[in-house]
N, C-alpha and C positions, 0 to 999 in steps of 0.2 A: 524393514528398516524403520527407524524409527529417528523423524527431521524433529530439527529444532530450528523454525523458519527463526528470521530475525534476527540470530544470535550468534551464528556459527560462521566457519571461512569459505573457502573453495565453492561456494554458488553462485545464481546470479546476480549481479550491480547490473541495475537496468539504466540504459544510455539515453539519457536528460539531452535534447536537440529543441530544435527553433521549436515556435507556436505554429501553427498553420490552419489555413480558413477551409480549405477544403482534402480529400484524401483523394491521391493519384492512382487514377488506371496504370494497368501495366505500360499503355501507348505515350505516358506523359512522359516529354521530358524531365519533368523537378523529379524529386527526389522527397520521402519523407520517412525521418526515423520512427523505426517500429514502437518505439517508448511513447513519441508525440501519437501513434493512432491508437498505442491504446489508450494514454489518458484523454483521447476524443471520445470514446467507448466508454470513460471514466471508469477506466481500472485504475490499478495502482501502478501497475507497471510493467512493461514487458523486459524482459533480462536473457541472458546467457550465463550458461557455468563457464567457468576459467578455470587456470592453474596457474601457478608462477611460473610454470613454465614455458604460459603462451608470452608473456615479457618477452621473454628472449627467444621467441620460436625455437623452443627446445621441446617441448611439450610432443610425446608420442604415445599412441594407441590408448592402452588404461590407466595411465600412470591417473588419472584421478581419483581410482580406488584405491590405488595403492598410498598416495599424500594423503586421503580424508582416515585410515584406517591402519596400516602398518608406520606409518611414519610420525602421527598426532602422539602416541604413546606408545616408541617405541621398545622400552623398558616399565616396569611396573614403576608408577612414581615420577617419571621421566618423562616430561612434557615438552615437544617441541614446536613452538610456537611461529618462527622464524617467516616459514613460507605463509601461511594463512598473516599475518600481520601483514604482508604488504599488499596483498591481494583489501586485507580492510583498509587499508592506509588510505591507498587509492580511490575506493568510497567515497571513505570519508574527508578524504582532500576533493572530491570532484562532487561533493553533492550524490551520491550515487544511494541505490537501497542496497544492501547486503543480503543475500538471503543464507542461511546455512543448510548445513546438508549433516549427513547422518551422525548420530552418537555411538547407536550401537545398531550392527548388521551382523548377519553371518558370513561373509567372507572377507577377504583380504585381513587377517586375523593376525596378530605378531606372534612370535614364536613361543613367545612366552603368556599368551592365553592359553594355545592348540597345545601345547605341549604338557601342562600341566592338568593332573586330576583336582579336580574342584569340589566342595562340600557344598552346596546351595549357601546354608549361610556366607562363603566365603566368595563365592562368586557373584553374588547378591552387593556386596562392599567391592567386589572391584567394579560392577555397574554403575554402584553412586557414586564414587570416587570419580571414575572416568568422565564422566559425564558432568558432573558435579564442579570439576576443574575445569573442562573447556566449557561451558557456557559461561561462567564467572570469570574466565579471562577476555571473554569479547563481548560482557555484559555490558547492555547499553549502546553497542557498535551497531548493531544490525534490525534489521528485517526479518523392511518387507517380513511381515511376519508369517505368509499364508503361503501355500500351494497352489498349484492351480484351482485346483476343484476346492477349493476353500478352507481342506483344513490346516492344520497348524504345523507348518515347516520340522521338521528334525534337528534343529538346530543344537549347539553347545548351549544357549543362553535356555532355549523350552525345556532339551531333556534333563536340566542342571536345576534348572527354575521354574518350570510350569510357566503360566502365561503370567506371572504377575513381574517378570523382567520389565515388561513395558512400563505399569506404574511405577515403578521403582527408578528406572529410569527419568519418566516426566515429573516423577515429584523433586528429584536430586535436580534436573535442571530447572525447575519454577523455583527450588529454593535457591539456587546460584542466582538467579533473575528473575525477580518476579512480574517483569515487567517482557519478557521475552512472549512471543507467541509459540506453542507448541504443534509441533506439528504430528502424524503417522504418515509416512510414506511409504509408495506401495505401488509395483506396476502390476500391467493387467486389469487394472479396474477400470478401463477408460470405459466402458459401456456395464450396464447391469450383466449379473450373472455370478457363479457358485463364489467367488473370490469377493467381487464388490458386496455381497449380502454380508458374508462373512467381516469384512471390515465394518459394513453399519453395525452391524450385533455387538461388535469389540466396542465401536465406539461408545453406543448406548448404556454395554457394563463398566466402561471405564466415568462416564457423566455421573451414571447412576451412584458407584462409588465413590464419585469425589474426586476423583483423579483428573489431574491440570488437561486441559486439551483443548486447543484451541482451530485445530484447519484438520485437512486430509490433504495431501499431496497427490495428487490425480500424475502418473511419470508420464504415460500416454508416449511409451517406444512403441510406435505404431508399421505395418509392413503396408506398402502403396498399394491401393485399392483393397484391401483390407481394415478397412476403419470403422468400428463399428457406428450405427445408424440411431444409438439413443442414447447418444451423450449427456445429452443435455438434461434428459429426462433423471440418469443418474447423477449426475452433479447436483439438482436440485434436492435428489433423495438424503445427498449428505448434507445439504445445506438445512433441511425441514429437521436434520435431528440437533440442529443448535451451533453448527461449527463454519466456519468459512471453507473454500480449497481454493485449490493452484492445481496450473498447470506445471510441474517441475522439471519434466527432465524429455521433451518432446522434442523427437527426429522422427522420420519417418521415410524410411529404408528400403530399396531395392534388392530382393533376393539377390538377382545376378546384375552385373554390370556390362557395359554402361547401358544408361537407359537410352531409349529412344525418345522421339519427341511425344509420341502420346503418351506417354510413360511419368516425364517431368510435367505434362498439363494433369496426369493424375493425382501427381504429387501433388501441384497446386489445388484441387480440390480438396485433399484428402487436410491439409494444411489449414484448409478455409473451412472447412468443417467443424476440426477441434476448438481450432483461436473461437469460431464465430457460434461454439456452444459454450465456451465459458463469456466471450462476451454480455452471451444472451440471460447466464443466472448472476443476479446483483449481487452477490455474497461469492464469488468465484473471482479472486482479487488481481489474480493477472497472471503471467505466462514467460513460463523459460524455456527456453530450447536447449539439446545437451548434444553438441555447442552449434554455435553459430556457422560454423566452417566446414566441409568435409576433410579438409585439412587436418582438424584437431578431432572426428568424429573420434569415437570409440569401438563404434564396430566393425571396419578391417578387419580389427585386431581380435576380436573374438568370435566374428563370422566370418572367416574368407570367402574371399571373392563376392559381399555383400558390402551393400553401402549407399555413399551419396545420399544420405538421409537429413544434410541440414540446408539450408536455406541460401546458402552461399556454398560458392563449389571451391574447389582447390587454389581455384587462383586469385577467391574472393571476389568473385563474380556474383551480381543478383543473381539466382536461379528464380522459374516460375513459382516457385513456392513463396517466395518474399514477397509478393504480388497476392498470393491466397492469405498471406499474415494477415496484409492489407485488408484485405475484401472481409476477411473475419471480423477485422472490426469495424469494418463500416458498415456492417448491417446491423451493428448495432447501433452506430449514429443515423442509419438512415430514418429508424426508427425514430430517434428522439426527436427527428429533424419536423415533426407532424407537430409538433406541440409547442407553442411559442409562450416561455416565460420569463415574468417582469422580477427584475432586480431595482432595491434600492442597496447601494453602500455607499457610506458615510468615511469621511476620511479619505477621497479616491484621488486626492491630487497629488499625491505620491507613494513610494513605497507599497507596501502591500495592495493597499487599497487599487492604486495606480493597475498596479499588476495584477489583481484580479478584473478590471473593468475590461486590460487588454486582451487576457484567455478568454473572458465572458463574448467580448465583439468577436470572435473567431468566430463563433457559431450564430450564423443571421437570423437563430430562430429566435435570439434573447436580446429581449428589450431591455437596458442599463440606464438607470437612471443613478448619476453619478454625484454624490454632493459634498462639499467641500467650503472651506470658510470665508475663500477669496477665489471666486471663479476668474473673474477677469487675469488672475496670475499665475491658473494652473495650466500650462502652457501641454503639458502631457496631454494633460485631458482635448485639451482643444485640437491637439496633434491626431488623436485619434477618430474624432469627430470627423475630421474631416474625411475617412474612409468608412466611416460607419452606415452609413446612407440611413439617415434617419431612426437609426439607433439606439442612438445616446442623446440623452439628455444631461445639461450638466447644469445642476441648481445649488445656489445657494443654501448652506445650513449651517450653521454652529453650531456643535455639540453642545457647547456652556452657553450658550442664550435660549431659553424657554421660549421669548418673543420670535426669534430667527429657525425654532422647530415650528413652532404653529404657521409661521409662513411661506415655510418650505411646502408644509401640505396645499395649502391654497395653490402651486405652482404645477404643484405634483399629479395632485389629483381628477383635473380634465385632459393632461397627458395621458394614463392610463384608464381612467374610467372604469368600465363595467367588467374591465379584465383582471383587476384587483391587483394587490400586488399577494405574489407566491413566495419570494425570498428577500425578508429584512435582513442585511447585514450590517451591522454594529461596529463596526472594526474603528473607528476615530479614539483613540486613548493619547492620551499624556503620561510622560515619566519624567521627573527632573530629577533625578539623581538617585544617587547611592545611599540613603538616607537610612536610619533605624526607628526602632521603637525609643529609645532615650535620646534621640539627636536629631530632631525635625522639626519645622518650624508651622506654626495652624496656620498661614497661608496657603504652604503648600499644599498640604493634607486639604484643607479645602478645595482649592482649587482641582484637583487629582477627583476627590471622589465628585465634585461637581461634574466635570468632563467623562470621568472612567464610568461611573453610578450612574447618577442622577441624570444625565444627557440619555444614555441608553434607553432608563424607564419611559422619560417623556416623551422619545421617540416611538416607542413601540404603544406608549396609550394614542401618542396623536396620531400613528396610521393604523390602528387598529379596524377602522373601516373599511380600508381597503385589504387590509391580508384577512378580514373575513370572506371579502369577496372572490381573492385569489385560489387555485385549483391547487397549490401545495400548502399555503401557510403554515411558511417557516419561519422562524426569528431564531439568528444566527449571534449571540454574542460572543465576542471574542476577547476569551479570555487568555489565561498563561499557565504553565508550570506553576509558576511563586504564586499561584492562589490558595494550591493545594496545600491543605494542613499534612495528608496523609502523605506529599512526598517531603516532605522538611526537607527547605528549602535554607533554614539559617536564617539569619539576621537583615541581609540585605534587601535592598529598594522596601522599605516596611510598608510608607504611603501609599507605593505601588502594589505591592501585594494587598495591602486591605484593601484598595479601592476595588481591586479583582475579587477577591473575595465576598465582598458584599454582593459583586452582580452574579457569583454564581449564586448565593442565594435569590437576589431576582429574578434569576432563570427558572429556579424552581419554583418561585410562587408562584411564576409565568403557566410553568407546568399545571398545575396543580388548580387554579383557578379557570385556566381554558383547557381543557385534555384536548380541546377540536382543534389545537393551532398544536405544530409542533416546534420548543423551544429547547435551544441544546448551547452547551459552550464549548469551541473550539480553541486551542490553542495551535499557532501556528510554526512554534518552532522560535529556535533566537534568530531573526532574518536577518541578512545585510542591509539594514536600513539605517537610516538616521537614527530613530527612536533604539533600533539592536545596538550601534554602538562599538566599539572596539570590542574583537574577541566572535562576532556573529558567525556562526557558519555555514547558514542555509540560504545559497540563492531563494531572492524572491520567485523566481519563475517556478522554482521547485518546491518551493513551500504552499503556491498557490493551488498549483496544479494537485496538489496531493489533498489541499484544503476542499476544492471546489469536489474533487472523486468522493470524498466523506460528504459535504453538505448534500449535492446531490443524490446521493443513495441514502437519505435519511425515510426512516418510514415514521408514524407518528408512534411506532412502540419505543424509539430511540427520546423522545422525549424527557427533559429533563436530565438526559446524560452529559460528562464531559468529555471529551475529545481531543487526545493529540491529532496533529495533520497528520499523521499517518494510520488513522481508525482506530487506534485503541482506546481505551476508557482508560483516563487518571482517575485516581483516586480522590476523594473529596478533600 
């Protein structure tokens, strides 16, 4: 199979819930959504596949192979888009990630693929066509080639096209979107072995050539107590050759029914094994189950009297395994739980700022030092103070006073001391308006690049002493979309766009001057904030949370990159 994460309908939107300070045993009463533990793990996100059909609890056995493959195009030419739009609607009205699922597979085929003899050239054009079309219809919305023993399927697309179906494919969808992440999908590689080689080697000839590719899709349909024992080892294998993965399409199945009680506590390990080997490789972005329910499972329907392989039973009941989700990703916060690091952000009395200082106090191992231009009125801040148990610090600083940064450090600096600071974030900006290049006035413009620019620089030369002395030294500017030259952007907010524009170049001379300190620009999305403005569509919770999984996973080779919240690289 061959995924187009990011772009495509019918997979998973992962469920966006509260913040939370710690992760529940199975014995706790609370309750905590599997999205919130893994972005405690700082994934990106945990999800489920859907269908329109679970909307209305219509949804039975495979009908999702049959919607992703006989129904997308079910006439040559003839695109039907209907059901996958509301499945992205819903995304996208709820904050949610979209993940897509396959372009082209060898089954569930429409009649008028199987049925016709094909020239390669001609088969070749219905790949890019096909594909070509649905990524460019949900461009911008969103988020099996082998055998077992590893070689290459008998397929209509191989014996019709040899293996170069697959490029042909990723390059018609990078040219629908080139902002899409590309994925290869593929079950059976959940542990090394004749299959998973075989996908590294594809992947290395497709890099080698030029060819778009961005993740592996790890599906990990796995049978209870049968789970292989060196996941994690192979997950890194794919990550060391340049690409990210996922987990995509993970249930994990009972030959015979029903099971017994040790049976479901196996389940539960076997659960906490996979979540807690892709927790444990940083470039393994986060994890879908296929599906949430055994209600909507799939395999009934193609393994009788096989089943009960998801995480919730029929009646939507937790099962032991929603418990192993759990424990999969807190062995990876337990881990980070060893290591206490100091933040400074600027701007934190409301809005983003705000909302990153609150996910930041979740975690007791991070010292927040919060600063803002009128403490005495940031009532948030004070709010949270008050649960912070020596936490938080909230200091005075103005972005646009030089005087008011140099004595933010005097305040700053016998608070954390000999522990440095590890993460500068930047995030204090200003925008007044809708302005242009022909229609703006030099107050503005000044003031803009004084606050957006020049407040940043001074910040980062005046604690430079201390993010020498910190264990990560990070400097986090936050920049935007409308800095980028390379995504033409138009006319609007001009002042705003140049001021962003100039500090991605002081990012870079950041770069370039220090290699020892890592310096990167993030943009966070248009948030619901004050400064986002009528038209915003990203909760702040969701925008942070996806911010803080990029900052955090930064290594010092990411230096001088820029960054959407959701880990891609914009373009300059």
């Amino acid at each position: 199979m061959i995924l187009f994460a990011t772009l495509l309908p019918f997979a998973a939107a992962s469920v966006i819930s509260r913040s939370v300070d710690r992760l529940p045993t199975q014995e706790d009463t609370s309750t905590i959504g599997l999205n919130d533990a893994a972005h405690y793990a700082n994934k990106l996100y945990f999800g489920t596949a859907t269908n329109y059909g679970e909307f209305n609890d219509t949804i039975q056995g495979d009908e999702m192979g049959k919607s992703l493959n006989e129904e997308t195009e079910p006439e040559r030419g003839v695109f039907t888009f209907e059901q996958g739009d509301q499945i992205a609607a819903l995304a996208r009205q709820s904050g949610k990630y979209l993940r897509g699922h396959n372009c082209v597979w060898y089954n569930r085929l429409p009649a008028w693929v199987t049925n016709t003899t094909w020239t390669a050239p001609e088969l070749a054009e219905v790949v890019q066509e096909h594909c070509y079309n649905i990524v460019r219809h949900w461009r911008g919305q969103m988020y099996k080639p082998f055998n077992d023993d590893g070689t290459w399927r008998e397929t209509l697309w191989y014996t019709t096209l040899g293996t170069k179906y697959i490029s042909l494919a990723l390059h018609a969808a990078s040219k629908a979107d080139p902002h899409a992440k590309l994925y290869i999908n593929e079950y059976n590689i959940t542990g090394t072995g004749p299959k998973a080689t075989s996908m590294k080697k594809l992947i290395k000839d497709l890099k080698l050539a030029g060819v778009p590719i961005d993740g592996v899709g790890v599906q990990a349909h796995e049978v209870v107590g049968k789970v292989p024992n060196d996941i994690r080892k192979n997950l890194e294998e794919f990550v060391a050759l340049g690409v990210e993965v996922a987990i995509t399409e993970l249930d994990v199945m009972f030959y015979t029914l029903p099971p017994d009680e040790a049976g479901l506590q196996q389940q539960r390990k076997d659960f906490e094994t996979i979540v807690g080997a892709c927790a444990a490789v940083e470039r393994c972005v986060g994890v879908t189950v296929w599906d949430f329910t055994d209600k909507y499972s799939w395999i009934p329907g193609t393994f009788p009297g096989s089943g009960d392989a998801c995480p919730w039973d029929n009646n939507l009941q937790k099962k032991p395994a929603y418990y192993g989700i759990v424990n999969g990703f807190e062995k990876k916060h337990k881990n980070n739980m060893s290591d206490t690091y100091t933040w400074l952000i600027t701007g934190s009395s409301r809005g983003i700022g705000l909302e990153m200082t609150k996910q930041l106090l979740a975690d007791p191992s991070n010292i927040v030092v919060a600063t803002c231009r009128n403490p005495d009125k940031a009532t948030g801040l004070h709010a949270l103070k008050d649960s912070a148990k020596g936490t938080l610090h909230i200091i005075p600083l103005d972005v646009a006073d030089e005087e008011s940064i140099r004595n933010s450090y005097k305040l700053v600096e016998p608070l954390i001391g000999d522990k440095g600071l590890d993460y500068l974030y930047n995030n204090a900006a200003i925008n007044e308006g809708f302005d242009t290049a022909f229609n703006f006035t030099s107050d503005r413009m000044l003031r803009t690049i004084k606050a957006n620019l020049i407040g940043p620089a001074i910040i980062a030369q005046t604690y430079l002493p201390l993010l020498e002395k910190g264990k990560r030294k990070v400097i986090v500017n936050m920049s935007s979309g409308l800095a980028s030259i390379g995504l033409a952007q138009g006319e609007k907010c001009a002042t705003y766009s140049i001021s962003k524009t100039a500090l991605n170049m002081l990012t870079y001379k950041q770069k370039a001057e220090r290699p020892d300190i890592t310096a990167v620009l993030v943009d966070p999305g248009w948030v619901k904030t004050e400064m986002g403005g009528e038209g915003a569509v990203l909760e702040p919770e969701f925008s942070v949370s996806n911010v803080l999984r990029v900052v955090t996973g930064l290594t010092n080779k990411d230096s001088g990159k820029f960054f959407r919240y959701t880990g891609e690289e914009i373009p300059w």
